[in-house]
C-alpha positions in Angstrom: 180.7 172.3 147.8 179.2 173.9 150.8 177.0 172.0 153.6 173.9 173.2 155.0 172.8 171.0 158.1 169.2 172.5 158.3 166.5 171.4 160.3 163.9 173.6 158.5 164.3 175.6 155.2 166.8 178.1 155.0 167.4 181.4 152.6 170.2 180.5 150.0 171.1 184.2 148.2 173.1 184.9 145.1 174.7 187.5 144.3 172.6 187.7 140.8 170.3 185.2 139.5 170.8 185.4 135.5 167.7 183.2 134.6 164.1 183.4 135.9 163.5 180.2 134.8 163.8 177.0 136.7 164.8 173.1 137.0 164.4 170.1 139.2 165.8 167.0 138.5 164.0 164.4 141.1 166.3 160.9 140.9 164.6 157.8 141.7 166.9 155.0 143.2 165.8 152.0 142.7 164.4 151.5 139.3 160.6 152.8 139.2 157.9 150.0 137.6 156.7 152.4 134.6 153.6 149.8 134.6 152.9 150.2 137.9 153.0 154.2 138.0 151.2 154.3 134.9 149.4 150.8 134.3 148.3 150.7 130.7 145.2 149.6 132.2 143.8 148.8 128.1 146.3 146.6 127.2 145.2 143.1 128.1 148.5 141.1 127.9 149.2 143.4 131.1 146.7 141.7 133.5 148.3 138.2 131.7 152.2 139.1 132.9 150.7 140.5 136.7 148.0 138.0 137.8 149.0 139.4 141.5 150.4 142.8 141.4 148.6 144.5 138.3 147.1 147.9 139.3 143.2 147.4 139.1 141.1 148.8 136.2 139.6 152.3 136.7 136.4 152.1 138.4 137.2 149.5 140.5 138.3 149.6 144.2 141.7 150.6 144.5 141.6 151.0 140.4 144.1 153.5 138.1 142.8 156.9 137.4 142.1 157.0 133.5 144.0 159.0 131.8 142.8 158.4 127.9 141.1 155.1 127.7 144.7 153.2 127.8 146.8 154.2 130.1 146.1 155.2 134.0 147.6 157.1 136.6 148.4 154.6 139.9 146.0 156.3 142.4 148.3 156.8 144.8 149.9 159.6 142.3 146.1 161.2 142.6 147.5 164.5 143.6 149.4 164.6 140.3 146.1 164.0 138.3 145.2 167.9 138.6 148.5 168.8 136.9 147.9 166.4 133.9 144.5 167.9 133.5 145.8 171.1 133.5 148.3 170.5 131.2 151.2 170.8 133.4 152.4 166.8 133.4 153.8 165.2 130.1 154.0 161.3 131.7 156.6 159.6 129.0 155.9 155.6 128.7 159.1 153.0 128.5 161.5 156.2 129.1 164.8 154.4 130.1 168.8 154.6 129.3 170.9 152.5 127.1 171.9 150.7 129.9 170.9 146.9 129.7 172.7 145.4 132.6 171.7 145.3 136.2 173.7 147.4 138.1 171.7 150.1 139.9 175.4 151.8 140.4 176.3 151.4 137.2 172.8 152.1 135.7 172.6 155.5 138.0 176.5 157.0 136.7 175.3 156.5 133.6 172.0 158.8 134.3 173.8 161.4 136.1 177.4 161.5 133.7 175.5 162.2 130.7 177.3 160.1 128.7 176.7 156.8 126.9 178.8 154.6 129.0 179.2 154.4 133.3 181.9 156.3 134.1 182.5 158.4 130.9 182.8 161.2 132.8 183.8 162.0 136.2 181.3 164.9 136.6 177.3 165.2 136.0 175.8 167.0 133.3 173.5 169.2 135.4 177.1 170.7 136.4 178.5 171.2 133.1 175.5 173.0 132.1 175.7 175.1 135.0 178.8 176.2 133.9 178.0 177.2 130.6 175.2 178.7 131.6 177.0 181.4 134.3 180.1 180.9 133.5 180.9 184.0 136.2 178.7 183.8 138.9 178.2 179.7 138.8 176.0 179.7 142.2 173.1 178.8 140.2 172.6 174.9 141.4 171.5 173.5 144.8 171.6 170.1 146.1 169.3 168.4 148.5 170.3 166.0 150.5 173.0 164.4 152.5 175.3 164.1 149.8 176.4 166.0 146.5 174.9 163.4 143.5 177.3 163.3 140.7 174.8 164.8 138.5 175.6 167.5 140.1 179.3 167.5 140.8 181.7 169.5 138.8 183.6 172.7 138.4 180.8 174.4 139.3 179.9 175.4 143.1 177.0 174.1 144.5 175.9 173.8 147.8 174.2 171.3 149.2 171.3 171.3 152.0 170.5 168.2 154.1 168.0 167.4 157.0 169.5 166.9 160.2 168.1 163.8 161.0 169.3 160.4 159.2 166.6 158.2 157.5 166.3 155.2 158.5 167.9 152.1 156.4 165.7 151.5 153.6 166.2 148.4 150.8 168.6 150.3 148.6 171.0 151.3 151.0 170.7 147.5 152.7 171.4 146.6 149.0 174.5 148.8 148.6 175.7 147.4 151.4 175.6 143.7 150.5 177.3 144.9 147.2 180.1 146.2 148.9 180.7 144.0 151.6 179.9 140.6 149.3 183.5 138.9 149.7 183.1 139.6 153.6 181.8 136.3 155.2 181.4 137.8 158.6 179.6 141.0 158.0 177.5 139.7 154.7 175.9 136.9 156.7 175.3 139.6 159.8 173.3 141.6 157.2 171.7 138.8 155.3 170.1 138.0 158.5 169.7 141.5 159.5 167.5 141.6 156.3 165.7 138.3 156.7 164.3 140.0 160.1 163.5 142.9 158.3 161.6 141.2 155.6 159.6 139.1 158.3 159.0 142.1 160.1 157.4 143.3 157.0 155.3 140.1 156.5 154.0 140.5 160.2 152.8 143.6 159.3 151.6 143.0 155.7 147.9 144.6 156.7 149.4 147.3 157.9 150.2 151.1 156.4 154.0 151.3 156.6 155.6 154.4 158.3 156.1 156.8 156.1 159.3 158.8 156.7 158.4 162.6 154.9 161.6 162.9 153.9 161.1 163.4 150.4 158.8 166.1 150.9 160.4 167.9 153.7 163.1 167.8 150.5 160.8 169.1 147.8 159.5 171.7 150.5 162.9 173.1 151.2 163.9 173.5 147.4 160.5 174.6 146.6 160.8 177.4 149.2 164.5 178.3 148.2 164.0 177.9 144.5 161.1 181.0 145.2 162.9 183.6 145.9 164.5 186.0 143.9 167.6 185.3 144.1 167.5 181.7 144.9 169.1 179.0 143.2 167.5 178.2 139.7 168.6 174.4 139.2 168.0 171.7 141.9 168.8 168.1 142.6 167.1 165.7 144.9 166.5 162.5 145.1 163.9 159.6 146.5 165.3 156.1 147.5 163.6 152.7 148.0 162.2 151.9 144.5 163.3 148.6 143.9 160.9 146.5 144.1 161.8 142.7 143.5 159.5 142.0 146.9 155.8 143.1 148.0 155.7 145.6 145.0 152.0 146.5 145.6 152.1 147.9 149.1 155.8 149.1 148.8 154.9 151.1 145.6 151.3 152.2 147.2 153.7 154.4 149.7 156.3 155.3 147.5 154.0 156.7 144.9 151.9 158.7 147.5 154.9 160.4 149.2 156.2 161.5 145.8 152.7 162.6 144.9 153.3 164.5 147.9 156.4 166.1 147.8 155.9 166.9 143.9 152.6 168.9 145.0 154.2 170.6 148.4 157.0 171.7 145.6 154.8 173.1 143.5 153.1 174.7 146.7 156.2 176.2 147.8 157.3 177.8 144.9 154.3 180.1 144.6 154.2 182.2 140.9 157.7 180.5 140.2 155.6 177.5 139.5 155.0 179.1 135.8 158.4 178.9 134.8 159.2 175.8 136.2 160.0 172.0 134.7 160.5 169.3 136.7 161.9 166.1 135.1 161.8 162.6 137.3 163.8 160.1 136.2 164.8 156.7 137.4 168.1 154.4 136.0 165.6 151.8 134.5 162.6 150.2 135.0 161.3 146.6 135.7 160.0 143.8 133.5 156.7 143.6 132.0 156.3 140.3 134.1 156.1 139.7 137.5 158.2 137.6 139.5 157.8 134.9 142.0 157.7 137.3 145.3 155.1 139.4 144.3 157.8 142.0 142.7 159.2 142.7 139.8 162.8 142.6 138.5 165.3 145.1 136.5 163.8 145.8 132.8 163.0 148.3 130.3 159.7 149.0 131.7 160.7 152.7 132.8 159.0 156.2 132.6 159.7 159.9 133.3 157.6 162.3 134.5 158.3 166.3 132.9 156.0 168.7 135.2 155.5 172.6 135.5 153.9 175.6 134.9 157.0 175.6 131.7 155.8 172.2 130.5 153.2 171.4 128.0 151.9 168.5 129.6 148.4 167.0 129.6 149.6 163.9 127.5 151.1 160.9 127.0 154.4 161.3 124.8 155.0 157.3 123.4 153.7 154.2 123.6 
């Protein structure tokens, strides 16, 4: 694995890019509400299980964008919208694993391994096909981000490219935390009280746009830019965190969606004429239930979806139920 500490996008060469063609696999940590990104708007048992945090119908303020009389696109993912209409989006409904339990860590190996188990495999599947793509020349992936994602790890060499800056702490990582450090009394009640100041912070401020960070898009822009040129890297990996939303799902998810509206379309943007032979697959570990909870959230389900996008797609559709 090589590092790149870059604080704006760099030139990646190969010696020889084999393929023209190109992938992105965007991970979302977290577990993304499927009926939230795309609210099947129709169905009226939805409004029934989210009295508080349904996504309005379309025409109303703040309502879904219609999609085909059922389903909706969140408006926050507006800048997607031209995509499906030009049939470069296939949005897939209740797209999930066959992992049932709750762990996110769990849930994620399992996503990246490419197996049916966690831990079946000590590499990622996006790795393995590297290598049989090029088995020579195996310089064909890129990583973005601060770390390599098992998805990507493997025999194969593939360097990784990371902002120089840190993000700041966002739920999943204060979440990863508490996992780890659960059996230590001192520094689990330091954070649980670390994170009821966080959470009242938030409640303070509940009328209020939260920050947005950019650094998913300053992500999809580097890729984008690198995956361009000629002899750039062909398969990518990056990632978006903060999508679990048990809490304050309606303005969490308002800015999560819009900055990966964002980044999707500043991807797109970069890559120029690459666009055409481009797919883009976004994927979370699971999704949430069809009900919401008591804090305005929603818990770990089955209510997932994917997103496939690019010029290589033939989108413009809904594929399930």
């Amino acid at each position: 694995m090589t590092a790149l500490g870059l604080a704006a996008p760099a030139r990646l060469a190969l010696a020889a890019a084999p393929i023209d063609n190109r992938l992105a696999i965007v991970i979302l940590r977290g577990g993304l509400d499927g009926l939230h990104a795309a609210p099947p708007h129709g169905d009226p048992r939805y409004r029934e299980l989210r009295p508080n945090i349904a996504v309005p119908a379309p025409g109303e303020p703040g309502g879904a964008l219609d999609l085909d009389g059922y389903f909706g696109l969140h408006p926050a993912l507006a800048p997607l919208l031209e995509m499906y209409q030009a049939g470069q989006m296939l949005i897939l409904p209740a797209a999930t694993t066959s992992y049932r339990a709750r762990s996110h860590f769990d849930g994620q190996n399992l996503l990246e391994n490419g197996t049916m188990q966690p831990h079946g495999a000590t590499d990622g599947w996006l790795n393995r096909a590297i290598v049989h793509l090029n088995g020579g020349d195996r310089r064909l992936g890129l990583a973005l981000g601060h770390a390599l994602p098992l998805i990507l790890r493997g025999p194969a060499n593939v360097p990784t490219c990371a902002p120089t800056s840190f993000p700041e702490a966002d739920e999943d990582l204060l979440s990863r935390l508490a996992y780890i450090y659960a059996n230590d009394p001192l520094f689990a009640a330091a954070l649980a009280e670390a994170r009821r100041s966080k959470l009242a912070t938030a409640g303070m401020n509940m009328g209020a746009r939260p920050r947005r960070r950019g650094q998913f898009k300053f992500l999809a822009e580097a890729a984008g830019k690198l995956m361009s040129a000629s002899d750039g890297p062909r398969i990518a990996a990056f990632e978006s965190t903060g999508w679990d939303t048990h809490f304050r799902q309606v303005d969490r998810l308002g800015v999560q969606l819009h900055d990966l509206a964002e980044g999707l379309a500043a991807f797109r943007a970069r890559l120029g004429p690459a666009w055409d032979r481009t797919a883009v697959a976004v994927v979370s570990e699971f999704g949430r239930t069809a009900a919401e909870n008591g804090s305005r959230g929603t818990d770990h389900g089955v209510g997932g979806i994917a997103l496939l996008l690019g010029g290589a797609v033939i989108g413009g559709r809904l594929a399930g139920a």
